[in-house]
N, C-alpha and C positions, 0 to 999 in steps of 0.2 A: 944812361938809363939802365937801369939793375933788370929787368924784367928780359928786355931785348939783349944781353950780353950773354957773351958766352960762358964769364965766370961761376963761378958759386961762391957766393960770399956766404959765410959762415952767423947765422941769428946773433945776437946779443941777448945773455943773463936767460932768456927761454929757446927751448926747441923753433921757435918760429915767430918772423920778426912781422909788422905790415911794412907797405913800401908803395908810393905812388910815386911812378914815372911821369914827369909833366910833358909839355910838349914840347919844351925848349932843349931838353936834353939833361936836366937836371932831374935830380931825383929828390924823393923827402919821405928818411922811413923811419921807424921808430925809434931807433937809438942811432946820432948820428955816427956813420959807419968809422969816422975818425976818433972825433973824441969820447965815444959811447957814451953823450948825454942823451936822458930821452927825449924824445920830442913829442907838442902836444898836435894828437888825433886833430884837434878842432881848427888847430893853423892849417891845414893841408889847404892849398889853394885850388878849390876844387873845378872853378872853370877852367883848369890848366894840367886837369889830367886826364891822360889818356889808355894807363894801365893802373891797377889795384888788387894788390894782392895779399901774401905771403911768401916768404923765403925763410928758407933756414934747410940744417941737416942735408945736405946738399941739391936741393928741390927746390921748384919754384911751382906757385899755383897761384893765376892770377884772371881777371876776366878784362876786354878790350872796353873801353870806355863807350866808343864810336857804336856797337852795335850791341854789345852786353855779351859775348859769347866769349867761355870759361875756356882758358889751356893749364891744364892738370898735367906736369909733371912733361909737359911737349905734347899731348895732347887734345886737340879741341873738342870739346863739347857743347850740344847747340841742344835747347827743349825747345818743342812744340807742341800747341795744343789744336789738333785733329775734332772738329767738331760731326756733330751725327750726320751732316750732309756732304760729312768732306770737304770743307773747308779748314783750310791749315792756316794758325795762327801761331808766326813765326817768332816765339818769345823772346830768344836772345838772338835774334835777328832785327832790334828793337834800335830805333835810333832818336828814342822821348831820353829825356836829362833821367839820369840815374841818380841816387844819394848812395853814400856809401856808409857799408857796415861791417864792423869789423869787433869782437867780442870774445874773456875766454873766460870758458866754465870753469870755477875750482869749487870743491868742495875741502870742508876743514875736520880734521878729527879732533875730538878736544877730549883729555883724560883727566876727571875729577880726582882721583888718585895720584897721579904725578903731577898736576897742574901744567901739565904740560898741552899746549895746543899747535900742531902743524897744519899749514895749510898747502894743498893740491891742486896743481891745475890736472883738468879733466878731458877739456879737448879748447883746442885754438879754432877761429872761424871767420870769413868773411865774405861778402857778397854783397847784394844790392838792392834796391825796390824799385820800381818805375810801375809806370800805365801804359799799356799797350795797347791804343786805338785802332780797329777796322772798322769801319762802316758803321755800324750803331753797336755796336758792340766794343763796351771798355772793358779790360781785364789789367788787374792791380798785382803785379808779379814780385815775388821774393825771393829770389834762392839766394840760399847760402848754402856755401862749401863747410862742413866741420871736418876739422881733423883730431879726432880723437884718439888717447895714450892707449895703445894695445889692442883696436879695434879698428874697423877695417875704414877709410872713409870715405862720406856721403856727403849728398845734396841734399838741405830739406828745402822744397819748393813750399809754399804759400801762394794760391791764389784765388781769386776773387771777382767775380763777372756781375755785368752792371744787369744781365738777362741769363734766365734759365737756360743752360748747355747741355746735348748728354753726349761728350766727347770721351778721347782719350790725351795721357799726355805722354808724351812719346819723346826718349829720350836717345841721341847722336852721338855717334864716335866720329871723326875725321867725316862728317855729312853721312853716314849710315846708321842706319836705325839699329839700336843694341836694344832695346826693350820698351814697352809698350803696357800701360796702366790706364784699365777703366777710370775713367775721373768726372764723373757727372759732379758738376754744377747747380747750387741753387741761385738766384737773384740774391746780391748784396750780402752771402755767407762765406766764410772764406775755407775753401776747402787745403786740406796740406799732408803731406806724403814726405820720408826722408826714401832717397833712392841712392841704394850702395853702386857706389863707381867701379863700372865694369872694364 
């Protein structure tokens, strides 16, 4: 399992490679680490993983399959959504089936003059979606991690309540609360924030 080792294995061809640790102890990451073919996204045998990440440049950033809560570079990270009566909805304390997503931004320059066209990655990203049931209360959760070139990197959260909220969403370091964001809710709108990792 690449996630749970102690090494650091070095990305292939970009800054940052994906990588899902299954539960047998095998792994399946984007270019296979021997013979650096790529491998495709859609073979990952998803009822058989347990970590999903990134690696590369000597870091790892990956979220736990079993509850959804993110370790950033060895550190954990856990959101919750704090509703107006105090009611805490523990979103990556979530144990619904996750889908995984993993994407990178480039953009291209293209010069009519030289005919020449390069293309740029922008930032590498990935994360998850699920539903997160309490009581009558369903909320449709997104975060993704970006890591973007020369900029600091963030969580964008997405979410979405089946009922009117007027909570906050309140974001952990190691289970301590680092910061705290008004985030009222409409029914069936999907509200969304990127939050720089503290």
């Amino acid at each position: 399992m690449l996630f749970s080792s102690s090494g650091n294995l070095q990305a292939i061809d970009i800054p940052f490679n994906w990588n899902a640790d299954y539960v047998n102890g095998k792994n399946y990451a984007e270019y296979d680490l021997l013979t650096h073919k790529k491998n495709d996204f859609y073979l990952i045998q998803r009822n058989q993983v347990i970590r999903f990440g990134l690696f590369g440049q000597g870091m790892k950033f990956f979220f736990e399959m079993s509850d959804g809560s993110f370790n950033l570079r060895g550190r954990r990270i856990e959101i919750d959504y704090i509703d107006e009566d105090g009611k805490t909805y523990h979103l990556t304390t979530n144990f619904e089936n996750k889908d995984l997503i993993t994407y990178k931004e480039a953009f291209t320059d293209f010069s009519n003059v030289q005919g020449i066209q390069k293309s740029n990655l922008k930032s590498i990203n990935f994360g998850y979606k699920t539903t997160y049931k309490k009581d009558e209360i369903q909320l449709f959760f997104q975060p993704v991690v970006s890591l973007p070139f020369n900029e600091s990197a963030f969580i964008e959260v997405k979410l979405t309540s089946n009922k009117p909220m007027n909570g906050h969403l309140v974001f952990k370091s190691r289970g301590i609360e680092v910061e705290r964001f008004y985030a009222p809710l409409e029914a069936n709108r999907a509200g969304q924030m990127n939050w720089t990792i503290k």
